[in-house]
C-alpha positions in Angstrom: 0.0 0.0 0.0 1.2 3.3 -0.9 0.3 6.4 1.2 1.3 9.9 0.4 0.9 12.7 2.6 0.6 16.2 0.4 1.4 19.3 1.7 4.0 21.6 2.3 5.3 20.5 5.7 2.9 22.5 8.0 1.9 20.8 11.5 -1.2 19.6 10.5 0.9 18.2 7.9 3.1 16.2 10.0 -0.1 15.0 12.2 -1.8 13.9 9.2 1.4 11.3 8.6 1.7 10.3 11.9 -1.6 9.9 12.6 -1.5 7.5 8.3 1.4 5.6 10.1 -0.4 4.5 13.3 -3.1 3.7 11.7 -1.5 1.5 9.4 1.0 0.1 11.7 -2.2 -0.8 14.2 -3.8 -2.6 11.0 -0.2 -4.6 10.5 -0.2 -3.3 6.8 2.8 -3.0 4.8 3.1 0.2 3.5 5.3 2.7 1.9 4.9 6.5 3.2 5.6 9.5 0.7 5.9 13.2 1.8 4.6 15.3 -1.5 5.8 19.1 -0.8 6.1 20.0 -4.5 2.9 22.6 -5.1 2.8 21.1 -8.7 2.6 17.2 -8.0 -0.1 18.3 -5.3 -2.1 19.8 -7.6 -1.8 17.2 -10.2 -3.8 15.5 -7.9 -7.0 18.0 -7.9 -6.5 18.7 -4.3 -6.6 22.3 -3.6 -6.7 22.1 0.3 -3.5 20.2 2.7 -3.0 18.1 4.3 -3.9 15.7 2.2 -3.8 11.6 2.4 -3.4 9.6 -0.8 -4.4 5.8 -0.6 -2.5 3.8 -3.7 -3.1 7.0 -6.0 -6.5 8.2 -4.8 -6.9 10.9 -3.1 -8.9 9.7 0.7 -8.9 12.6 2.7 -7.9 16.7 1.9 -8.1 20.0 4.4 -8.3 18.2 7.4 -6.6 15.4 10.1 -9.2 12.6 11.0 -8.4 10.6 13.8 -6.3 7.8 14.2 -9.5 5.5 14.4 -11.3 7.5 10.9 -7.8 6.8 9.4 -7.9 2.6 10.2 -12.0 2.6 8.8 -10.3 4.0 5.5 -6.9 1.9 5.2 -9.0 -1.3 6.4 
């Protein structure tokens, strides 16, 4: 599973990829995590609001942090 984390590095940035990790980790998936901080490969994506979460190329969550537990509904 691939999960990438767009943004430009902001704190809700960096809770947004903690929070995608311990989700995952609490699932036991094996996953790969990307930081995307380049304004162009965000956009290329449609989003227009970070942090946002990208599950294996689609785009899950954008302009907010769900909780740990929203995060483990959408990874299960």
């Amino acid at each position: 599973m691939k999960l990438q984390i767009l943004g430009t590095g902001c704190a809700k940035c960096k809770n947004l990829a903690a929070a995608a990790e311990q989700a995952a980790q609490a699932l036991g998936l094996t996953y790969e995590l990307e930081k995307v901080t380049d304004l162009n490969r965000i956009m290329s994506f449609g989003v227009m609001m970070t942090p946002a979460l990208v599950v294996d190329g689609k785009v899950r969550v954008s302009g907010k942090v769900p909780s740990v537990d929203d995060l483990k509904k959408l990874l299960a």
